[in-house]
C-alpha positions as CSV (number, residue, x, y, z in Angstrom):
1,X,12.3,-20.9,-7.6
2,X,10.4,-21.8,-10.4
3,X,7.3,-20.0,-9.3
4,X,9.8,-16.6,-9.1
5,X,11.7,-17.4,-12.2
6,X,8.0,-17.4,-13.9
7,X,7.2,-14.4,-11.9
8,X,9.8,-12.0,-13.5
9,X,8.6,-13.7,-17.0
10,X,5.5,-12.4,-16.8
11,X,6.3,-8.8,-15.2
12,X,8.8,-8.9,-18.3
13,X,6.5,-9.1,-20.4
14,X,4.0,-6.7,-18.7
15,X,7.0,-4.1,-18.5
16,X,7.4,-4.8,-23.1
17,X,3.3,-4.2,-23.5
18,X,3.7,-1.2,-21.7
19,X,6.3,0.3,-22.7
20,X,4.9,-0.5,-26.6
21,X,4.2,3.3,-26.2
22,X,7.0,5.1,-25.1
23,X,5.9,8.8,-25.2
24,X,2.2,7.7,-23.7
25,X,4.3,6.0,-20.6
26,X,6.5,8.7,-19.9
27,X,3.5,11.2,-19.8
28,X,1.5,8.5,-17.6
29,X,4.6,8.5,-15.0
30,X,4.5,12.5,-15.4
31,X,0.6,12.6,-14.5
32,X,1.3,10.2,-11.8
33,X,4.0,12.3,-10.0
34,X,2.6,15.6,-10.5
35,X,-1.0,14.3,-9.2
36,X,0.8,13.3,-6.1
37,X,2.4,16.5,-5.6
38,X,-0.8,18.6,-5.4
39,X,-1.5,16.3,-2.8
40,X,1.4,17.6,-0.5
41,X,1.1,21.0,-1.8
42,X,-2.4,20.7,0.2
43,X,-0.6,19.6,3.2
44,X,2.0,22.1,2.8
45,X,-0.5,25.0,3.0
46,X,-2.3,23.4,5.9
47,X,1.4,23.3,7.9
48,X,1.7,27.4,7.0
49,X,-1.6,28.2,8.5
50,X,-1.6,26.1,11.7
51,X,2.8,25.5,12.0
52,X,2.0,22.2,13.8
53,X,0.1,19.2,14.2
54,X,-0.4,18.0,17.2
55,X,2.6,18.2,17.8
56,X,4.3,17.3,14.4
57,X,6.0,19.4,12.7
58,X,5.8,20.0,8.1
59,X,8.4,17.8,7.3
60,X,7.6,14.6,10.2
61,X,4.0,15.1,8.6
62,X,6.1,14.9,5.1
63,X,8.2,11.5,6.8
64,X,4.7,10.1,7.2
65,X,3.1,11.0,3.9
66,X,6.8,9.9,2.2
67,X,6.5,6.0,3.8
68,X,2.7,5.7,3.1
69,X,2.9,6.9,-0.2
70,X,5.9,4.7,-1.6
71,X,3.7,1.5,0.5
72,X,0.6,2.3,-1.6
73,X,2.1,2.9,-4.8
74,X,4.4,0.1,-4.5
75,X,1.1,-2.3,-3.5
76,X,-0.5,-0.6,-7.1
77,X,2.2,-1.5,-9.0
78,X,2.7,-5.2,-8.4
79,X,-0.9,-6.0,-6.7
80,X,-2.9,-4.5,-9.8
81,X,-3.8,-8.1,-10.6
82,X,-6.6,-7.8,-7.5
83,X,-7.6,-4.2,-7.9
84,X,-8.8,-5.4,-11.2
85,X,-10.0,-8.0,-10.5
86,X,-13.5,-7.8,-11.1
87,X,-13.0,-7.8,-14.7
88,X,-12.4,-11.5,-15.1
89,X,-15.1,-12.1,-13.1
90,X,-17.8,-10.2,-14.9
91,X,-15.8,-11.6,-18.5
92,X,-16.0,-15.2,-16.7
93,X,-12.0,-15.4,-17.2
94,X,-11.7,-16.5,-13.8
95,X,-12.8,-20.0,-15.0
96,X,-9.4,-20.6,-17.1
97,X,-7.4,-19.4,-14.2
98,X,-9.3,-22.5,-12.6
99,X,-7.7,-25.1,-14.9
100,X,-4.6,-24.0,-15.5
101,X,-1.4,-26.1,-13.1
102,X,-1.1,-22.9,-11.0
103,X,-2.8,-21.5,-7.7
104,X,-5.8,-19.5,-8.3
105,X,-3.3,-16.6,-5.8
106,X,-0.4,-16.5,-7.9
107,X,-1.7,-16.4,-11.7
108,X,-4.0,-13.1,-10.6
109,X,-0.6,-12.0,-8.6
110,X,1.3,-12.1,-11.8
111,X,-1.5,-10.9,-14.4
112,X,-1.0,-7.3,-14.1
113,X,2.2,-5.3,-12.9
114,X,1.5,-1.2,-13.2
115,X,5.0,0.6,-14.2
116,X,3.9,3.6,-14.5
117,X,3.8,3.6,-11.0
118,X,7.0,4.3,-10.8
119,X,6.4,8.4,-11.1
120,X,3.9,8.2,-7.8
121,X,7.0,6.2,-5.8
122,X,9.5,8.9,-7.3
123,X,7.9,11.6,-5.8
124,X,6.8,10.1,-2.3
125,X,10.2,9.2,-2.3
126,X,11.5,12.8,-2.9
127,X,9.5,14.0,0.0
128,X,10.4,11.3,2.1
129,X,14.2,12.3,1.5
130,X,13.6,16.3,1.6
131,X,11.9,15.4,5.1
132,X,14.8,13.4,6.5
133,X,17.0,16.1,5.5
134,X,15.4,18.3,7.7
135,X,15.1,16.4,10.4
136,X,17.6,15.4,12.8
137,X,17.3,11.6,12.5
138,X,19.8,9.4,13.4
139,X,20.5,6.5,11.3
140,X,22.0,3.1,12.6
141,X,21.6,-0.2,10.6
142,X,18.8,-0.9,13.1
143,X,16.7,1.5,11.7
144,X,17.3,1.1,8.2
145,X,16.1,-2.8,8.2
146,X,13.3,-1.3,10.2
147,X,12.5,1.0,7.7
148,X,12.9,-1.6,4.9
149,X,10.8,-4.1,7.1
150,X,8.2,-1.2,7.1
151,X,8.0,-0.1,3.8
152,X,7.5,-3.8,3.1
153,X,5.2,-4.7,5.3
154,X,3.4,-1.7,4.0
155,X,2.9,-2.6,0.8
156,X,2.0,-6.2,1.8
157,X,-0.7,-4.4,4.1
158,X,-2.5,-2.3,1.1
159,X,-2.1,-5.4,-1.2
160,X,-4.0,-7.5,1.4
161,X,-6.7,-4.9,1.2
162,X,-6.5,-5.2,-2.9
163,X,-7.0,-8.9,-1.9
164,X,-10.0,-8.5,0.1
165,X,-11.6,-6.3,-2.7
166,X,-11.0,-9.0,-5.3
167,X,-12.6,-12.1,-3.1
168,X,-15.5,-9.8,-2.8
169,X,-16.3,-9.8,-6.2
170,X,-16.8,-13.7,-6.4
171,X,-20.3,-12.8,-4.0
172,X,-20.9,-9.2,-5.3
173,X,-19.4,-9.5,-9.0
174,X,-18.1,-5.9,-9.2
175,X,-15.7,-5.2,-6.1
176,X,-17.4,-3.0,-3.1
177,X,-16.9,0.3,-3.0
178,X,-16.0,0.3,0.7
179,X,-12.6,-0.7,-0.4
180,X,-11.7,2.7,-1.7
181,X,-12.1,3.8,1.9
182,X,-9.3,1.9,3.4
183,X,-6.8,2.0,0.2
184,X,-7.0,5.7,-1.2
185,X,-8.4,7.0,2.0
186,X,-5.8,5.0,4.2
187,X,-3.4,6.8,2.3
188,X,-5.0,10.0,3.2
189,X,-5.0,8.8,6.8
190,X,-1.9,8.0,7.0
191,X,-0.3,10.9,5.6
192,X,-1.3,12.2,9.4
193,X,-0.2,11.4,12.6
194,X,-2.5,9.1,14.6
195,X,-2.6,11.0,17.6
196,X,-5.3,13.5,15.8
197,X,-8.2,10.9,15.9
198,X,-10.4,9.8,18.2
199,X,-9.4,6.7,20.6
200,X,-12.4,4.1,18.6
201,X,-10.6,5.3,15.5
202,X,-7.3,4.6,16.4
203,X,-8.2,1.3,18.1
204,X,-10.1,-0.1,14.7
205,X,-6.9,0.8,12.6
206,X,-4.3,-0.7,15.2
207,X,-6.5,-3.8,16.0
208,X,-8.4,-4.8,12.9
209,X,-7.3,-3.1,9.5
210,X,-3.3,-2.2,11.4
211,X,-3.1,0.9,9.4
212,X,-1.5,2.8,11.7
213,X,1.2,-0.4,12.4
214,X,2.9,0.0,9.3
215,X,3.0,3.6,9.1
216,X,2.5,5.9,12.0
217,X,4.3,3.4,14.7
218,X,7.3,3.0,12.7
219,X,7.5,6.6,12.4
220,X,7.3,7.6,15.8
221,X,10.4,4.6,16.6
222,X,12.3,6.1,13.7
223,X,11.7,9.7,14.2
224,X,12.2,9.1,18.6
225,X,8.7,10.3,19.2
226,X,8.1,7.1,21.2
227,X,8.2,8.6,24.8
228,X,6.5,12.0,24.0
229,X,3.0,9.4,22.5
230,X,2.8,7.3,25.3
231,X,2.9,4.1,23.2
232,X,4.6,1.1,24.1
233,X,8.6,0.4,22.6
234,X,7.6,-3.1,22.4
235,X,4.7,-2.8,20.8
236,X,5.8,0.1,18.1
237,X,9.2,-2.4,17.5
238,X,6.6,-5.5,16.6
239,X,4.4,-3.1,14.9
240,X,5.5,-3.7,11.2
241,X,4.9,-7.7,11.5
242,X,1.4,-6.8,11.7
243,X,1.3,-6.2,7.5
244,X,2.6,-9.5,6.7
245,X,0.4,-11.0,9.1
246,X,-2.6,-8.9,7.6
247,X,-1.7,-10.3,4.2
248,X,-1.6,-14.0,5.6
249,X,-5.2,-13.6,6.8
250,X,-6.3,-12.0,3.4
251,X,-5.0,-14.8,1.4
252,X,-7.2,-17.4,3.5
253,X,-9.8,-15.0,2.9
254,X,-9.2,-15.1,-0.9
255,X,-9.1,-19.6,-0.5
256,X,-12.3,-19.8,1.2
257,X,-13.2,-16.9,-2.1
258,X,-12.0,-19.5,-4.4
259,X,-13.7,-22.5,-2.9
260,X,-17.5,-20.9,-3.1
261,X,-17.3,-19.5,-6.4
262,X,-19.9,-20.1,-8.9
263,X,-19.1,-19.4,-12.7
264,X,-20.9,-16.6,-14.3
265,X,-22.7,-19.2,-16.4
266,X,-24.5,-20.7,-13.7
């Protein structure tokens, strides 16, 4: 409790610095959503050439790009802390988070928190509801906590990639540029259905980075597309867990990070 009560101090705080500029955020949160919706606008056009996907229709493509997008930008806003991470380490400010009565995790957890954010989850959220109303999905308590669970274990799935970036930097100094594939372009690749890519591709983002378990499974349980993929119930049900458990294996990356850093100044 005390570690949360300190928590909501410091996004409090974050949330005053940021909002020091009123007009500047509101623009910021305009930029954000509008940026995103040239991104479906692409999608959109690709859906009135070709009318399907593989079997997907516009607006399931639009449930997929919906739950990915509100994961990734909900992972920006409160992982920033790591996706920036690389500044304290070229600054050498990595060495005070050292000494101060606080793990090393939850001081660069709670450094940064994004607000502005908040226009990028708007408008994947907008699509996500304009989807559902044209689909014929039926909803059931169930599949709310699933969907919850998902959107969760999402975001706990892109932070762990933010996570993996930052513990790079205490070998490279500036974070790899490899990461970029699997955060902005896992968004990109999840905005589709699965089914599209080859089986190796599939495999490597069900089995070692489980892209595809916190987006495109849960879609296909929540959407009753199981049957027609071919994928196991069992399997798609326990697919979500796989994001917290991604994020558990990051964060003993990030300790065994810690313990072989060497300050700047040596």
């Amino acid at each position: 409790m005390y570690h949360l009560s300190l928590y909501f101090h410091f996004v409090k705080l974050r949330i005053r610095s940021q909002m020091e500029y009123r007009l500047s955020f509101v623009f910021d949160v305009f930029a954000q959503a509008s940026i995103s919706v040239i991104d479906f606008f692409m999608i959109a056009l690709l859906f009135n050439r070709f009318k399907e996907l593989a079997g997907w229709s516009l607006w399931e493509v639009g449930f997929l790009y919906g739950m990915i997008g509100v994961c990734f930008a909900l992972a920006e806003m409160f992982g920033r802390g790591f996706d920036v991470f690389q500044r304290n380490i070229v600054r050498g400010d990595f060495d005070t988070v050292l000494i101060r009565p606080l793990g090393t995790f939850f001081q660069v957890f709670s450094h940064e928190f994004l607000l502005r954010r908040l226009g990028r989850i708007a408008q994947a959220l907008v699509v996500f509801l304009i989807a559902n109303s044209q689909l014929t999905v039926t909803w059931s308590i169930t599949k709310v906590g699933y969907l919850l669970i998902s959107l969760v274990s999402g975001t706990c799935f892109f932070i762990g990639l933010f996570v993996i970036g930052a513990t790079s930097c205490f070998w490279t100094v500036q974070s790899i540029e490899i990461i970029n594939i699997f955060t902005n372009g896992g968004v990109f690749m999840g905005s589709y259905p699965f089914s599209i890519y080859r089986w190796w591709f599939r495999h490597f983002f069900t089995f070692i980075v489980p892209l595809a378990c916190v987006n495109y499974f849960p879609s296909l349980f929540l959407l009753g597309k199981i049957e027609l993929s071919g994928t196991s119930p069992i399997g798609v049900q326990l697919a979500p867990f796989a994001g917290f458990l991604f994020l558990g294996v990051t964060m003993l990356f990030w300790r065994w990070g810690v313990l072989h850093y060497q300050s700047t100044g040596h």
